[in-house]
N, C-alpha and C positions, 0 to 999 in steps of 0.2 A: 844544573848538574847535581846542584845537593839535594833538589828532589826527589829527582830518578833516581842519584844512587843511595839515597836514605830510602827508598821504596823499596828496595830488595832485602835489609837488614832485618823487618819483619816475618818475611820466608825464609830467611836464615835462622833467626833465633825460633820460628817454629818447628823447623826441622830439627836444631838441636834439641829443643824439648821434648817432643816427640820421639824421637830414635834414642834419645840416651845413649848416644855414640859419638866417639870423636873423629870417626874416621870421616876423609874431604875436609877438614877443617885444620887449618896452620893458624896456632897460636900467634907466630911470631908474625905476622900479615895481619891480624886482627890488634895486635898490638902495635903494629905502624901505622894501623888507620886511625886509633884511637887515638894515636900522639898530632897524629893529622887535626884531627878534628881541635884537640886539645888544644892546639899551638895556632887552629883559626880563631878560637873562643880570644884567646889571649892577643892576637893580631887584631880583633874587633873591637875589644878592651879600650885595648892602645891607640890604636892608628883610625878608626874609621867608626866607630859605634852607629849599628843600625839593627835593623831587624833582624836581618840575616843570621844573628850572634844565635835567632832561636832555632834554626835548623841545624847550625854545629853543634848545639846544646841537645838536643832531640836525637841526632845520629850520633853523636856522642854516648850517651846513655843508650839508644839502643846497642853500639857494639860492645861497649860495657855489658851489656846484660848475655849478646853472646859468651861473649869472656866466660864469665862468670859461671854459664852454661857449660860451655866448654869443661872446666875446670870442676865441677859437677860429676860431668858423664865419664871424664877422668878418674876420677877417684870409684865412681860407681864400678868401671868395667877392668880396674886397678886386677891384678892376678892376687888370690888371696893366700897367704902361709898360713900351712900346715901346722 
């Protein structure tokens, strides 16, 4: 599962960099997935240390970097005063 769906976060963070748009993108779903991934890192830490910790660290940082994107194309397409 964290491969398939860390396989898609690349065509996400492409699209946002490319479109410089925020529209289809929910900040607040992108920051549940990140508390996701964040709270597996920490669950790996704790309870079970193995590899795996490097794909929640991988899909982590990529939804990160959408975030970030995001919050980017936000301010880019922000309505400007007069």
């Amino acid at each position: 599962m964290l491969v398939c769906f860390g396989a898609a976060w690349p065509a996400s963070i492409y699209k946002s960099y490319v479109s410089r748009q925020t529209a289809g993108k929910s900040i607040l779903f992108l920051w549940i997935v990140f508390a996701g991934y964040f709270f597996g890192v920490i669950h790996k830490l704790v309870f079970s240390y193995d590899l795996v910790i490097y794909l929640y660290i991988l899909n982590g940082v990529m939804v990160m970097a959408d975030i970030i994107l995001y919050y980017r194309n936000k301010v880019n397409h922000s309505p400007e005063k007069d």
